[in-house]
N, C-alpha and C positions, 0 to 999 in steps of 0.2 A: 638438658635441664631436668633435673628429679625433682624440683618440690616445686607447686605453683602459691603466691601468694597473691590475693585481692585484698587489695585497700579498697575500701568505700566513705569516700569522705563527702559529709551531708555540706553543701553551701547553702546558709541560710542566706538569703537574699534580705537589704535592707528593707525595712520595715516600716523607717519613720514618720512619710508620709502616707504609709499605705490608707485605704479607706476600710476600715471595719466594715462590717455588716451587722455586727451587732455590737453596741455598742450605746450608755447611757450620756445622753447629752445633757444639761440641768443649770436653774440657775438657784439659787436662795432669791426668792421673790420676799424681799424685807416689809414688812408694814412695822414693827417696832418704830417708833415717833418718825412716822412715815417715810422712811428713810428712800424704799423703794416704790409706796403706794400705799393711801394714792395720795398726791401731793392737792388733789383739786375735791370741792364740797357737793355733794348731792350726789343721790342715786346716779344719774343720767349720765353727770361729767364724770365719774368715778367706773362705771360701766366702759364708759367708752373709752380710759386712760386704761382700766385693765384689758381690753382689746387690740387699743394698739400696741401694747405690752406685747401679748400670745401672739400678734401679727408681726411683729418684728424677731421677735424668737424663732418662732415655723419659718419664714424665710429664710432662716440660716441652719434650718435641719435640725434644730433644737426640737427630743422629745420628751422632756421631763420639765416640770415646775413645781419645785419645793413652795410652797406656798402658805408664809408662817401665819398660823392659823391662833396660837395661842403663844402671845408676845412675852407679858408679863401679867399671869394671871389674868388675862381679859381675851376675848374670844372675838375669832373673827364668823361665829351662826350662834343661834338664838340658844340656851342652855338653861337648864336647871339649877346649875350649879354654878356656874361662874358668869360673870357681866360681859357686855359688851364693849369691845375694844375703843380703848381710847380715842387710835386712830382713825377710827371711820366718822366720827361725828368734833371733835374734839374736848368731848364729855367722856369720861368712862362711864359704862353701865346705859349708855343714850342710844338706844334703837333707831337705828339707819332707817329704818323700814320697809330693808330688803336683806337678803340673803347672800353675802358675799362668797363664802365657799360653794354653796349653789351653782352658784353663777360659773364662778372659773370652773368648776367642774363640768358643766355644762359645754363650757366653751372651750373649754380642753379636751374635753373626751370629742370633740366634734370637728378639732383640727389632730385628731390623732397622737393626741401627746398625754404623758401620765400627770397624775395630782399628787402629789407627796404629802400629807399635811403633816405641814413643822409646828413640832411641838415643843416650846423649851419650857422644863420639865422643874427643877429646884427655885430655879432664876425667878422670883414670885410679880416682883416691884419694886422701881428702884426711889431713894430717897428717901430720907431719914423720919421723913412722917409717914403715919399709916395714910391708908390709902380713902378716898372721899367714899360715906355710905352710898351702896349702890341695892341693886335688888335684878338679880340675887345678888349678894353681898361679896366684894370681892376675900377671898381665902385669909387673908392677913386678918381680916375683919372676923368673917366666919369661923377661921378656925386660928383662933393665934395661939393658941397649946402647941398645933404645927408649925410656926415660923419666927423665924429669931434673926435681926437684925444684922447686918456682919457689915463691917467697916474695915476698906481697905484704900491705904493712900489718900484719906481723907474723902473716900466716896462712900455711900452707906449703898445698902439693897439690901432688901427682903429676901430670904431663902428659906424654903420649907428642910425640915430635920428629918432627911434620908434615914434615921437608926429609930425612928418613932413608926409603928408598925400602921399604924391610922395614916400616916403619909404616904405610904405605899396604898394603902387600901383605897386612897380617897384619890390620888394618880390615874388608880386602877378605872376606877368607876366615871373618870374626866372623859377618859382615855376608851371607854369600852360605850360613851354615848356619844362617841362619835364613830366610832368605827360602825354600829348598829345603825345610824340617823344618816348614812351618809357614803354614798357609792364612790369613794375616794382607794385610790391603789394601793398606797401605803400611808405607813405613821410615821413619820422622822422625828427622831429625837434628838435634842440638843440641852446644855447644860443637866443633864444626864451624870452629875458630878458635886464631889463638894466643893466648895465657892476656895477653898485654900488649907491649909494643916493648924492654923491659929482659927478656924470653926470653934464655938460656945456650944459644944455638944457635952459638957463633961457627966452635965445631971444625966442627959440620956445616955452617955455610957455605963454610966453608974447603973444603972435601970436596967438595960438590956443588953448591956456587953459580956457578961455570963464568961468572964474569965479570959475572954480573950482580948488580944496582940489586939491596940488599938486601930491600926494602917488594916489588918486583915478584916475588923469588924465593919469597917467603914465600906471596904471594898463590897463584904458580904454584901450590905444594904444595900448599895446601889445595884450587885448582880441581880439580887433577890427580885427585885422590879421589873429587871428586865427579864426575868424567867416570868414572873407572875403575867407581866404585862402579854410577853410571847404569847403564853400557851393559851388566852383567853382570847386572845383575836384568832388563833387556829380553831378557838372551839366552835366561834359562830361563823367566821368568813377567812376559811384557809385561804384562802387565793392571795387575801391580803397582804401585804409584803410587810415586815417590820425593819427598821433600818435605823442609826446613828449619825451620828459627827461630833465622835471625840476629839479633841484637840490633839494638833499635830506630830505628837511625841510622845507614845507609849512609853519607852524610859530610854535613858540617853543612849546610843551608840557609836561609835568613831565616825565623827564627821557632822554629827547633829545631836548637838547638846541643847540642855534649856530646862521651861517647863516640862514636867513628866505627868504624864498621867496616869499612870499608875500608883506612885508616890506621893506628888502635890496633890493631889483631888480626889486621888481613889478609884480612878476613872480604871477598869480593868476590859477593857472590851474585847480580849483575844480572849476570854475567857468564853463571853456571852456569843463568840462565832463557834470557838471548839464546842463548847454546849448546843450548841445550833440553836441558838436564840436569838439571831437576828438572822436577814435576809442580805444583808448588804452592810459596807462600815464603807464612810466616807469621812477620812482623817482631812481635818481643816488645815493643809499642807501648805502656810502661808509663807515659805522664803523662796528664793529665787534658785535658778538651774546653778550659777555659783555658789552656791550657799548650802544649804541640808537638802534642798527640795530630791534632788535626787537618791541620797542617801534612803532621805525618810518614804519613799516611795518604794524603793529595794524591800525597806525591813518590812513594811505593810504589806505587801501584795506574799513577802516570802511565808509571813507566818496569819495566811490568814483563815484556815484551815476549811480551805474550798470556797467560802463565802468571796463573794465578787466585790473587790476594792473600788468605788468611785475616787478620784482623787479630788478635795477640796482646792482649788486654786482662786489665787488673791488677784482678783482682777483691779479690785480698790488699788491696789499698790502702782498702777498706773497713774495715779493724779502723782501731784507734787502740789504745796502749800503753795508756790508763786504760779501753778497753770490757775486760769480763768474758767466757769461754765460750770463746775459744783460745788457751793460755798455752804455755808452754816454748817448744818449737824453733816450734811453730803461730805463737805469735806471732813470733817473732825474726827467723825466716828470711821472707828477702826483704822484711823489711817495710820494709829503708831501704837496700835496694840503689839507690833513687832516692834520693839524700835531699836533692834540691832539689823533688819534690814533694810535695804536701801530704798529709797522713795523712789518715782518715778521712771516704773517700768517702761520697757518698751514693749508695743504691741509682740514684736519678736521673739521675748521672754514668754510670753505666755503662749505661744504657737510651739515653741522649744517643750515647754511643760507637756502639752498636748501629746507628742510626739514621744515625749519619755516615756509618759504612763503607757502609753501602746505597746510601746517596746520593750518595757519592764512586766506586761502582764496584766497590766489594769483594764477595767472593765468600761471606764466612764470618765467623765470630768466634770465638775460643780464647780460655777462660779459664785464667790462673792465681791460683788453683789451684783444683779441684774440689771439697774440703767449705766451701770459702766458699758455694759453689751449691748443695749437698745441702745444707747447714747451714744455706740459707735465710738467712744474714747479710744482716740490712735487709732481711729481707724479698724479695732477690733472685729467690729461684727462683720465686715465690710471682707476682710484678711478670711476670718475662719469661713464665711460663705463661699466663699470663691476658691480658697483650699483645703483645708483640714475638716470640713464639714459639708463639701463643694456636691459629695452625694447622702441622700438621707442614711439615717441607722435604726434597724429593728432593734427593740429594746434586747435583751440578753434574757433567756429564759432560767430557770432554778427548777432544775430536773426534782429537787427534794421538797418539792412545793406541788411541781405537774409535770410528770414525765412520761404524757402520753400524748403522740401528736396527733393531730387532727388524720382523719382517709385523703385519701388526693380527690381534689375536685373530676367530676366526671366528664366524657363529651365535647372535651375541646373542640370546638367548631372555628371555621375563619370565613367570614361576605370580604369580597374584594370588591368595595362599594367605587373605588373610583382608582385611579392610577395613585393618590396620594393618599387614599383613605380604604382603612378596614375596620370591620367590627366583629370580638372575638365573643364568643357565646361558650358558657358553658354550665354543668349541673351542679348544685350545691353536694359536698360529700357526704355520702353515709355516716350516721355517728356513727364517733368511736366508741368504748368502751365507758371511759370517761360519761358519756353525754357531752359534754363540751360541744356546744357551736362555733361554726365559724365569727370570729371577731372582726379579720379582715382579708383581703388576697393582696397576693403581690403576683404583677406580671413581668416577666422575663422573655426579650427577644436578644437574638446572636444571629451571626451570620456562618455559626460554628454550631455544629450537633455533635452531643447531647448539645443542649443550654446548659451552662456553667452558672446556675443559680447560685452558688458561693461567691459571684463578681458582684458587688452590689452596683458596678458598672451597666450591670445589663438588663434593671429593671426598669423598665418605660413608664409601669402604673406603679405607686405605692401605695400601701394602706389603700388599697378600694373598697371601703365598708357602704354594704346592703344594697349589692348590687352581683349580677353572674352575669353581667355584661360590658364590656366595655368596647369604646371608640378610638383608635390612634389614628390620628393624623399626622403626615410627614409635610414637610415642607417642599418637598419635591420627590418624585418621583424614588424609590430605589431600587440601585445597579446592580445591587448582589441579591442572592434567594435570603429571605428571613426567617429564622426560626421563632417561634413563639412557646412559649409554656405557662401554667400559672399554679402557684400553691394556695395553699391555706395559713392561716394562723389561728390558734386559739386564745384564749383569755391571758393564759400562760405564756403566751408566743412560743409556744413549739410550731414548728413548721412543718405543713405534709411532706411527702416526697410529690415531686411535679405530676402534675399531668401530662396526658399523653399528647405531643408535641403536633403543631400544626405548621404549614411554609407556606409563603407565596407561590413556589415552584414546585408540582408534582413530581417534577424530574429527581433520581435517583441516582446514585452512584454506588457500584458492589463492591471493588476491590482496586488497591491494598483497602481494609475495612480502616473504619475511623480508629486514635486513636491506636490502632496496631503498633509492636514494637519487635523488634528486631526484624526487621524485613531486610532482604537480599539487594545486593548490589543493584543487579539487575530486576526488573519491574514489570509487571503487565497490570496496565490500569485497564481497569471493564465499569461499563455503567451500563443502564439501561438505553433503550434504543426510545427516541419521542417520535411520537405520531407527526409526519409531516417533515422531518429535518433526513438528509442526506446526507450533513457531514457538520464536525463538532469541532468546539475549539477545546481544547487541552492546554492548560496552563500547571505548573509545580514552581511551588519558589519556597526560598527558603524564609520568608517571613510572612503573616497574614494577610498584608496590607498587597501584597504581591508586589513588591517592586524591585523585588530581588531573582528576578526569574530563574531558573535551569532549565526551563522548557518550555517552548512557547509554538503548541502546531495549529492556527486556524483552520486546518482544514482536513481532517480526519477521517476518510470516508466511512471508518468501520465503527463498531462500539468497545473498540478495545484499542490499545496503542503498546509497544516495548519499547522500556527506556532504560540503559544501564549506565554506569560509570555513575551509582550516587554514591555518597559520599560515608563512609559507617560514620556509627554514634552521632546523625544529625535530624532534627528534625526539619520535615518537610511539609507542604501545603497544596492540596493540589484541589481543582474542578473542572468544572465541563460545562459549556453553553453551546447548546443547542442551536441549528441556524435560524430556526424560526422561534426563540424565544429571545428576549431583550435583559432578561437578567441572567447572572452563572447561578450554576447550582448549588448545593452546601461547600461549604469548605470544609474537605476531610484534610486529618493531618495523620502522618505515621513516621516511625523512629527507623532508620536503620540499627544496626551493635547499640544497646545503651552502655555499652562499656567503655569508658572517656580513657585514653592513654595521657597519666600526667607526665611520663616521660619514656624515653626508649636510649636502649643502647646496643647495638650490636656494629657487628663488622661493617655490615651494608651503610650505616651512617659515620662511619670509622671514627665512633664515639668513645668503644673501648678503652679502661684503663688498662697500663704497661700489663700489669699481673694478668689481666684476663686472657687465658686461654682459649680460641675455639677452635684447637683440635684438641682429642685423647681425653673426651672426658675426664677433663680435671674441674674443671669448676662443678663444683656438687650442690650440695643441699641449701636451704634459702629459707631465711623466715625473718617475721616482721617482728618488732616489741619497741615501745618505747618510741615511736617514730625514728625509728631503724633499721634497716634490711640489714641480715647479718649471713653471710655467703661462708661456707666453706670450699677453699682455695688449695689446690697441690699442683700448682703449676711452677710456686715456686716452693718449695717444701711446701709444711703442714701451716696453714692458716686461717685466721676467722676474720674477713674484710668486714669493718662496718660503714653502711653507706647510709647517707642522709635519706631517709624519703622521699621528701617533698623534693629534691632535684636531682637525686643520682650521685651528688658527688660524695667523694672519699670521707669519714671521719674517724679514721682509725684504724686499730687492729684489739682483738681480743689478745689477755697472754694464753699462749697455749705450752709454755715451757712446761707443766707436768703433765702433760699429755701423753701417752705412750702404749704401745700393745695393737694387736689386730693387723688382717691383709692390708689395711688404710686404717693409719691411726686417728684421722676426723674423718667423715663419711656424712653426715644429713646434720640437720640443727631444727631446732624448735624453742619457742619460747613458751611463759606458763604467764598465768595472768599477772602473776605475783611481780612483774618485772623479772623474774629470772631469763638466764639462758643454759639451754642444755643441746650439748651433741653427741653424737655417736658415733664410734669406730664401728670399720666394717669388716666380719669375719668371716670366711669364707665356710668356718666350720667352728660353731661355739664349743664343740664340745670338747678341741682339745686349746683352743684360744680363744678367753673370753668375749663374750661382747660386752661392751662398754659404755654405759652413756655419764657424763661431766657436766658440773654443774656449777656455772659461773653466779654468783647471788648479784651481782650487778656487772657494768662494763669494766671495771678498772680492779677489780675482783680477781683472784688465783682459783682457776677452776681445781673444785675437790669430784672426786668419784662416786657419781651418786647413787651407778647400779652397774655391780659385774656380775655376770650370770654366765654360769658354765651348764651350758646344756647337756643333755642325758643321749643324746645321738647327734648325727651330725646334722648342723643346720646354720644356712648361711643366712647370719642378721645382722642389719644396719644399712641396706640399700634405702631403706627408708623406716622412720618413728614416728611417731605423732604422739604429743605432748595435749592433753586437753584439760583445762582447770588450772587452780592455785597450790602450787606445793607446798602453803604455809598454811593449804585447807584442805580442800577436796580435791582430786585428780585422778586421771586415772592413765596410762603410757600403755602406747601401744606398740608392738614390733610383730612385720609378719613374716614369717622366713618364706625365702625367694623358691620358686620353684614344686613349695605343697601346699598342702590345704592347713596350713597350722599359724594361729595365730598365740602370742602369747602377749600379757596383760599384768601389767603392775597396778595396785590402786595406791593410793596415798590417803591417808583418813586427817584430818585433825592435823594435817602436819609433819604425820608420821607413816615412812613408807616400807610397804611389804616388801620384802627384800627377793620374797619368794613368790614367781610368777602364776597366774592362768595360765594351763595351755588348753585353747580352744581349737577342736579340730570343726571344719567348714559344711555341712553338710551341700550337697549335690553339685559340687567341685572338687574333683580331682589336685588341680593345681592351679595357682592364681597365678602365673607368670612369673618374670622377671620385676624385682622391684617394685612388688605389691605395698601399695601404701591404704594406709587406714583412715578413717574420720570420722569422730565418732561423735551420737546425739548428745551427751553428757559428760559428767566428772565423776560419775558414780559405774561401778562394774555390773548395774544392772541397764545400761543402757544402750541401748542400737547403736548399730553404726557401719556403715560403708566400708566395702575393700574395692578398690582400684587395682584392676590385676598386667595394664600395661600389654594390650592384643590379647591377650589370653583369654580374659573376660569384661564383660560391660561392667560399671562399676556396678556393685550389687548390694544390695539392702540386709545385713544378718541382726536377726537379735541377741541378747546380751551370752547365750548360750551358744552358737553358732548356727544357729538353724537359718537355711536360705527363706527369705520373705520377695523375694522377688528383683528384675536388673530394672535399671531404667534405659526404655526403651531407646535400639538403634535407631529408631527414628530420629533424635531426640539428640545421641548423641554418641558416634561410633565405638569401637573397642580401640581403635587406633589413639588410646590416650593414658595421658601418666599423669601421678599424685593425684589425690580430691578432697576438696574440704569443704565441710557444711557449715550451718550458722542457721541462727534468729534472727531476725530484724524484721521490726516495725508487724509481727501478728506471722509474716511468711518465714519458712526456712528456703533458706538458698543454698544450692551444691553448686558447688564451683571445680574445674578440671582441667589439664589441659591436653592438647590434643597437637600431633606432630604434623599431620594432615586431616583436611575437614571433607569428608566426603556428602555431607549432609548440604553444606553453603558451597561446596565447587569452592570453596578460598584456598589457593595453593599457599603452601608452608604452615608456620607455627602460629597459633593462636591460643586463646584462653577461653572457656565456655563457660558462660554463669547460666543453669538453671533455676525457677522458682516455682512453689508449689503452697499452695494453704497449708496452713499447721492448723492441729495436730498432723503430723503425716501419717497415711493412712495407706493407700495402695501405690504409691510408688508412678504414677499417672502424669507426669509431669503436661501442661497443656502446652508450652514450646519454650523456646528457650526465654531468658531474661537477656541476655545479649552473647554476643561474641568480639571476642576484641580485635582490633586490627593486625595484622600479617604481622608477623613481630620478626622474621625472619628465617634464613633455611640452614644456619648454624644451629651444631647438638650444644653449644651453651650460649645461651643470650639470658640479660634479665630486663625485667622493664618494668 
């Protein structure tokens, strides 16, 4: 075989129930004509209805409550400017005699969950009379030059005039004495919007619309607020979070039509996230997973230009007009504000929603409206506690708000106060930079090191605020050694990096190390030796839980054991219990090859198709494009097999009817990113028979001649090419003739290819061998790149000029190997090679070697391999 190809194909693993770690949980806590609270009269009863509220929410890991503060122009705390909510006494303007935002703030900050205060914003008062004097005077009253009357479908409400600059200003100043009066998280805004396009604005257009497009003036006004608004709560209390909930349809797209918000209302909120003037958009995404919900969750989260999408979902839509238990306004309101969606959700519907947003990208979910979820309807609250919500969620941090995390807590300490009980101690961190203090810790145990703090599985304490100590108790006893660790949070919820980790078991384990990957067939586990034990029990299996054993020796006299025949590319688990201890020791795990074979074919599995030769090197060059392997073939004349990827089998043939010239008129192939294919004849001697490479624009395409090059002496090229880049952009082809130090180089610019080559001679090599192949960092003719010289030399590092930079070490990976090709991925470059025998793994026959190394690459250091692939055979042509 002359060309090695690696596919790496990523398997995202399903996702839909996974549990976030961070992630905003929320509900709209309605008091508007008390829809959600409080339904009951007096300080006391009203106290203790919004407590069983927050205590039914925390139960089910709920950490957010939107909590509508300013309904219709009346307030839920004491003000200057605007009166007292209707709903808390059933008087507008009638003082409770207590402090309701206070309170839930109070008592939310103190079971760990945020305060949103919802603010709906235009929406003033509804009903065609003004509203009863109050003191302060409600807005209609105070200021009626700002508000104008709007009648739709025989309903009236009061809206303040978004294009009147004193509207904005007097928003401003609602809006900026509470944020100053009141240690609340964020400001939620809602009707944030004009009430419809038949709005009584025309005198104020007249007035201030200065020549412009009516729909774009409107829109201004509403941006305008929401920049004014921004930048004034960043000026006194950055931390503060500002956020929305525009209605569910920025403007219609296939699959979710309707209300628009952009056009009916003017509502532009992808503007106010590109602007970075909000913190968060949570679109009111009221239809079902049949219906737009998914659609309209796609188009939000795609264009939401970084800002973290909550998704709005209609938990109301779970009643139906014939269920019993929410009657009056419970039932009425909002229950057909859609009324081309269907009534009477299933709880299953909205677990479905949960799931999408996750897997769509979303950050969060907002219910409307909150006793649908204390009330348990369908069984809601009961379903998400137990699954979808079954572990708590750290809020989501906004790196462009606070992007400095807290120091790690110091001094991990562990008392093993009883067989079932311990107490972890430890020191508050050093400030940051920030100042920022710690807000809360989260503790993390595993029976796995490190601790995998990314598992929100594996926190025991959460949220532990004002304390550097905590107690866990187990219910009995445990069997395995436990790891522990604890971070920090700050105000921001950035999270430290953990502290340094404590275990029930002093006991150690050296090698294979944790975590390790490509380790060898064969094995030598070593641990430390304990005080008092003579002989060890040694277990490996291939799942955590151990119950899949490979190895199982009770009685070990030594601190080490060899164990061969494991399996490549699998991961393993292994420990060690001591005779005098009663629990094992950590659970290390490590990888044999991570190089997974998706299929093989050779002699030995007598998988072979009819054509495939394996004798007389005839089967030659090999490359991927297009999920297809495309093989050149002269076993039966000149041909270009294409085979499927993903299973090996046959799909065709290239035409190669004008193909012609050369010792082998096809000889290697390569593909360009562009979808092309291009091969090459092989000449023994360019100079008096050209070399040739062909270039098919797709599979069903008449290959044309895309480079004949008649060399200036004699030089044998096309045992091997390399194609790197887009030949409708940037590229650049390489060829190195067999047997010297001379490489020569085409570029491609723009599309457009030199026809006239590089020749690069090699500095401090002689000769690269037989069937020197290239691989190069880039598409441009200034950049590095590998020759593979096939025994002759190790593959070696040259810069764009030929200068030697250095091989990568035989440690690493012998000279006994052919073709090499490099790559990005995911921050690392990886060289890939392949190798006839491995004298490095003792693996007799043919394999594949993937190296990896940090990028930028720098001195060629490779720290050991990324995997090796299984024996693939002891035929000179197999593919796999």
């Amino acid at each position: 075989m002359k060309k090695l190809i690696i596919i790496i194909l990523l398997i995202i693993p399903s996702i839909l129930s996974a549990q976030p770690k961070e992630e905003v949980r929320a509900v709209w806590l309605t008091t508007v004509w008390n829809l959600d609270w409080p339904k009951v009269s007096g300080e006391t009863n009203q106290k203790a209805e919004m407590i069983e509220i927050l205590d039914s929410l925390k139960s089910a890991n709920f950490n957010t409550v939107m909590f509508q503060v300013r309904a219709r122009g009346d307030l839920m705390y004491p003000s200057i400017y605007e009166p007292w909510a209707k709903a808390l006494t059933g008087s507008l303007g009638q003082n409770p005699g207590w402090d309701p935002l206070q309170f839930v703030i109070d008592e939310c900050h103190a079971r760990g969950m945020e305060v949103h205060a919802w603010f709906v914003a235009y929406n003033v008062y509804s009903g065609s009379s003004a509203p009863p004097a109050t003191s302060p005077d409600h807005v209609v009253n105070a200021h009626p030059e700002l508000c104008k009357l709007y009648e739709s479908g025989g309903s009236y409400s009061w809206w303040m005039d978004p294009g009147i600059p004193e509207t904005r200003e007097y928003l401003v100043d609602v809006s900026m004495e509470l944020v100053n009066n009141y240690d609340i998280d964020a400001l939620h805004y809602d009707y944030i919007r004009y009430p419809g396009s038949d709005f009584d604005d025309a005198d104020t257009y007249a007035t201030y619309g200065g020549g412009q497009d009516l729909g774009d003036w409107r829109r201004a006004n509403i941006n305008q607020f929401i920049y004014d608004v921004y930048d004034s709560v960043q000026s006194v209390k950055p931390w503060v979070k500002v956020g929305s909930a525009p209605i569910g349809i920025y403007h219609n797209i296939p699959g979710a039509t309707g209300w628009q918000g952009y056009y009916d209302v003017y509502q532009d909120a992808r503007d106010w996230a590109e602007k970075g003037k909000q913190d968060y958009i949570c679109p009111q995404i009221y239809w079902g997973m049949s219906s737009r919900f998914p659609y309209l969750v796609d188009d939000w989260v795609a264009n939401s230009f970084g800002r973290p999408i909550y998704t709005g979902i209609a938990a109301y839509q779970m009643e139906s007009k014939k269920e019993k238990g929410l009657v009056g306004k419970e039932q009425g309101f909002f229950l057909d504000v859609l009324k081309d969606s269907p009534k009477g959700w299933s709880a299953e519907e909205i677990l479905n929603q949960v799931d999408y947003t996750r897997s769509a990208g979303g950050f969060g979910q907002i219910y409307f409206r909150t006793l649908h979820i204390t009330y348990d309807i369908k069984n809601i609250h009961t379903l998400l506690k137990e699954g979808q919500y079954k572990y708590p969620a750290n809020i989501p941090p906004m790196p462009w708000k606070d992007d400095i995390p807290p120091n790690s807590p110091q001094n991990l300490s562990i008392t093993i106060n009883s067989p079932t009980q311990i107490t972890l101690n430890w020191d508050a961190p050093i400030l940051p930079p920030d100042g920022d203090t710690v807000k809360y810790y989260n503790i993390y145990q595993s029976e796995i090191s490190p601790v995998d703090i990314d598992d929100i599985k594996n926190i025991i304490k959460f949220q532990l605020m004002g304390s550097t100590s905590a107690v866990i108790t187990y219910e009995t006893a445990p069997q395995n050694d436990i790891f522990y660790t604890v971070t920090a949070y700050d105000k921001g919820y950035n999270e430290s990096l953990p502290a340094n980790e404590v275990d029930l078991n002093d006991f150690n384990l050296i090698q294979p190390e944790n975590n390790s990957a490509d380790n060898l067939t064969e094995l030598k586990f070593i641990w430390e030796s304990k005080q008092g034990s003579t002989s060890y029990s040694l277990q490996v299996s291939e799942d955590v839980s151990f119950t899949s054993l490979v190895l199982d020796e009770p009685n070990v006299t030594d601190t080490f054991y060899i164990f061969q025949n494991f399996n490549y590319n699998k991961k393993y688990y292994w420990r060690v219990k001591p005779e005098n201890l009663s629990t094992w020791s950590a659970i290390w795990n490590f990888r044999t090859s991570r190089l997974e074979t998706l299929w093989i074919k050779n002699s030995e599995n007598a998988n072979l198709p009819a054509w495939f030769s394996t004798t007389g090197n005839t089967e030659r060059g090999i490359a991927y494009g297009s999920n297809h392997l495309y093989i050149v073939s002269r076993s039966v004349g000149t041909a270009v097999k294409i085979i499927n990827a993903n299973d090996g089998s046959e799909a065709g043939d290239l035409d190669v009817s004008s193909v012609s010239g050369g010792t082998y008129v096809l000889n290697d192939i390569e593909t360009g990113t562009d979808g092309s294919v291009l091969a090459c004849n092989l000449t023994v001697d360019a100079s008096s028979s050209p070399f040739k490479i062909y270039k098919w624009d797709n599979e069903s395409s008449v290959p044309t001649t895309y480079i004949s090059y008649t060399a200036s002496s004699s030089s044998r090229l096309g045992d091997n090419f390399t194609v790197s880049g887009n030949l409708s952009g940037d590229a650049v082809i390489y060829a190195a003739a067999s047997g010297t130090n001379i490489v020569f180089r085409w570029t491609v610019s723009g599309g457009t290819l030199n026809n006239t080559p590089e020749i690069i001679t090699l500095s401090g090599i002689t000769t690269a061998g037989t069937s020197p192949s290239v691989a190069s960092f880039g598409v441009t003719n200034t950049d590095d790149f590998y020759l593979n010289g096939h025994s002759a030399i190790s593959p070696t590092l040259f810069a764009s000029d030929g200068t030697d930079k250095g091989s990568i070490p035989e440690s690493i990976i012998g000279k006994s190997n052919s073709a090499i090709q490099t790559f990005m991925f995911q921050g690392y470059r990886y060289t890939s090679t392949f190798q006839s025998t491995d004298a490095v793994s003792s693996v007799n026959g043919q394999n594949a070697v993937v190296m990896m190394e940090n990028a930028p690459h720098t001195d060629l250091n490779y720290d050991a391999r990324y995997g090796t692939s299984e024996k693939t055979g002891n035929n000179e042509n197999i593919y796999a």
